[in-house]
C-alpha positions as CSV (number, residue, x, y, z in Angstrom):
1,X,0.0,0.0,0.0
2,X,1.2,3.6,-0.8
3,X,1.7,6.5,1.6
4,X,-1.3,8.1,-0.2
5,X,-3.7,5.2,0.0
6,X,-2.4,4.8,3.6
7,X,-3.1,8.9,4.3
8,X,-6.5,8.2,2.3
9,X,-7.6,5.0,4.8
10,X,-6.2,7.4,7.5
11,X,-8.3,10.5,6.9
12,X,-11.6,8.3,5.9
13,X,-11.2,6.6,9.7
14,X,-11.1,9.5,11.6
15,X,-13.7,11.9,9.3
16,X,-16.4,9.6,9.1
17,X,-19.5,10.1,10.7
18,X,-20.8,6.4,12.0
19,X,-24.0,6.0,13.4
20,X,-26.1,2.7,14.6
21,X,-29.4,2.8,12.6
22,X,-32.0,-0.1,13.1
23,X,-30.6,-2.3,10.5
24,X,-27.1,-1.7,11.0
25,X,-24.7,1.0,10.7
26,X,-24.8,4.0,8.6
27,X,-21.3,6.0,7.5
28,X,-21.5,9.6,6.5
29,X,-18.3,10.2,4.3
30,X,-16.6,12.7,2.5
31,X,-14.5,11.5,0.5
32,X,-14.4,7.6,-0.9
33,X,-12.2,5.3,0.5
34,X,-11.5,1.3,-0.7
35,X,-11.5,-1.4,0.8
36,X,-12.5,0.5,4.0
37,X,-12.7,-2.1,7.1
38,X,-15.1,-2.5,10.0
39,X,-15.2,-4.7,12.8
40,X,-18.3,-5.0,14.9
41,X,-18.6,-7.6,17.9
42,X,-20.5,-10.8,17.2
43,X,-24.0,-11.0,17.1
44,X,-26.7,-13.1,15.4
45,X,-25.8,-11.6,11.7
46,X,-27.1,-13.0,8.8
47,X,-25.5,-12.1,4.9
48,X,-24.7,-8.4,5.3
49,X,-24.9,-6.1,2.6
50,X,-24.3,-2.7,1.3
51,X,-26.8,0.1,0.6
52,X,-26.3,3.4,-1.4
53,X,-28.0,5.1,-3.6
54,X,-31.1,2.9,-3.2
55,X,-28.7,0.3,-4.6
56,X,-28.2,-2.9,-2.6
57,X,-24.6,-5.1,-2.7
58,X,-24.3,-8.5,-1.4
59,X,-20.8,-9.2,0.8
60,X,-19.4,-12.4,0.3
61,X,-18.1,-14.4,3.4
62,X,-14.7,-15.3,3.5
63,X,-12.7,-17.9,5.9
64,X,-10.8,-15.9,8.1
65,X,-10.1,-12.0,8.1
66,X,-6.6,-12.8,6.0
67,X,-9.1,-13.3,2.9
68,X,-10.9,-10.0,3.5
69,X,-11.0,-7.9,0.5
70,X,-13.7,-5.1,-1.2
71,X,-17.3,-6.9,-0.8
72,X,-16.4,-9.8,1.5
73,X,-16.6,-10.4,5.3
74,X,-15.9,-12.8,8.0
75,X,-16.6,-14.1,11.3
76,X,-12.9,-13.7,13.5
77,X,-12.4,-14.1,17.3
78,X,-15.7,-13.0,18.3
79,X,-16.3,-10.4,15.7
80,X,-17.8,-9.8,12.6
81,X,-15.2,-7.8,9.6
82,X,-16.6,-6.2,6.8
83,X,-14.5,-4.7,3.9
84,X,-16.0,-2.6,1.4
85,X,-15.4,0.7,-0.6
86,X,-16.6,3.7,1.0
87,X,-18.4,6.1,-1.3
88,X,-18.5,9.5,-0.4
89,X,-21.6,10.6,1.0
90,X,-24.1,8.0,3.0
91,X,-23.7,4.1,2.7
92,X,-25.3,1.7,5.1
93,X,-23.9,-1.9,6.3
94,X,-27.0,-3.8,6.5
95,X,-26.9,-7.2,8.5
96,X,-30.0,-8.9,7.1
């Protein structure tokens, strides 16, 4: 990974407005960020997804967080990882 994507990940971390919605979790963004990474503890989660622009995108589940990449997720040491590409603006993580 390059300084700049590493300044990039950085910068979406810390400037990110997260909020717990009924669903899930909701990120408020302002600039786009891939293969941004979450980790939430573990729960009774079903195939998560993501939402944006009344668009819906299925994750896939991978073995073990090593695999993680854009659109997958796993289950790791009592938490549930999610990678996806942040978009700027609002895009929900919906655990379905």
């Amino acid at each position: 990974m390059k300084l700049s994507e590493l300044s990039r990940y950085w910068a979406a971390k810390e400037l990110t407005q997260i909020e717990e919605t009924g669903q899930g979790i909701s990120f408020r963004a302002p600039f786009a960020c891939p293969e941004f990474t979450v980790s939430l503890p573990k729960g009774a989660y079903g195939n998560p997804h993501i939402q944006r622009e009344g668009k819906s995108q299925h994750l896939k589940k991978v073995a073990s967080r090593k695999d993680l990449q854009a659109r997958s997720w796993c289950e790791d040491s009592g938490q549930a990882m999610a990678c996806f590409d942040l978009s700027k603006g609002r895009t929900s993580l919906v655990w379905q």
